[in-house]
C-alpha positions as CSV (number, residue, x, y, z in Angstrom):
1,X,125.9,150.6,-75.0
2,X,127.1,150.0,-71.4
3,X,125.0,152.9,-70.1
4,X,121.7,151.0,-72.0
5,X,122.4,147.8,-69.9
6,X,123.4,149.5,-66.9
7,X,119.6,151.0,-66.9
8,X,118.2,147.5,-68.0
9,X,119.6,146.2,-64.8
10,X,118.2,149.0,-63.0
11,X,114.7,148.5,-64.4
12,X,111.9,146.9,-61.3
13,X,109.3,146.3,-63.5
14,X,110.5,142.9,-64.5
15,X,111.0,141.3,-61.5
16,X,107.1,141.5,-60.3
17,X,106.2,139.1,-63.1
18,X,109.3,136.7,-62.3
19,X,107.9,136.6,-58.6
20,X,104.4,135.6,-59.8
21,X,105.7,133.6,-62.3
22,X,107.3,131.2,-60.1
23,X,104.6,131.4,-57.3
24,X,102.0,130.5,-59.7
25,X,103.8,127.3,-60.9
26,X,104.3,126.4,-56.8
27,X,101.0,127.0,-56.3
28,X,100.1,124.6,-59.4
29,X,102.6,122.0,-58.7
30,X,101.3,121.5,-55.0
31,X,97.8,121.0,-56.5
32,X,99.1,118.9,-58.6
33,X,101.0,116.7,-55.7
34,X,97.5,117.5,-53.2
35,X,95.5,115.8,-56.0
36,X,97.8,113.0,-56.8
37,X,97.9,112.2,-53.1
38,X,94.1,112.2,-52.9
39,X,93.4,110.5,-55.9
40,X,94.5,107.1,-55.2
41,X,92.8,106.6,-51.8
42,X,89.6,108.0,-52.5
43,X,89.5,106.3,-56.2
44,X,89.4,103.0,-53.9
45,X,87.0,103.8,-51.7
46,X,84.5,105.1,-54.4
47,X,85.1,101.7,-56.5
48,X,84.5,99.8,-53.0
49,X,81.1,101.3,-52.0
50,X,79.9,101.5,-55.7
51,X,80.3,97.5,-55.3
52,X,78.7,97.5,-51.9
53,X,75.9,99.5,-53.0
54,X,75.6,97.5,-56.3
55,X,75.5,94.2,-54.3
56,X,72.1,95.0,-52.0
57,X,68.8,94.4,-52.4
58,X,66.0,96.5,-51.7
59,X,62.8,94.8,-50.5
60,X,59.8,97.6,-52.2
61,X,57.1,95.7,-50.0
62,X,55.4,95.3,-53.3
């Protein structure tokens, strides 16, 4: 029994999907911050020039 864990803690194979384990949820956690951060600000400047543009008149010449 000690000799089967002694090559279980030998074994490599493991520790490839740990490291892309972990950098896949970085990688997904700073989208999530980058979006959360972007959101806001630009949700307030679309809602502003929607108004803007929603408040002019267009003269056709007609």
């Amino acid at each position: 029994m000690l000799y089967s864990w002694m090559l279980f803690a030998k074994e490599e194979d493991g520790a490839v999907t740990v490291d892309w384990v972990v950098l896949t949820a970085a990688v997904v956690s700073l989208a999530g911050i980058a979006y959360s951060a972007i959101n806001g600000p630009t949700g307030d400047v679309s809602s502003a020039v929607s108004t803007t543009i929603g408040t002019v008149n267009v003269d056709t010449g007609l």
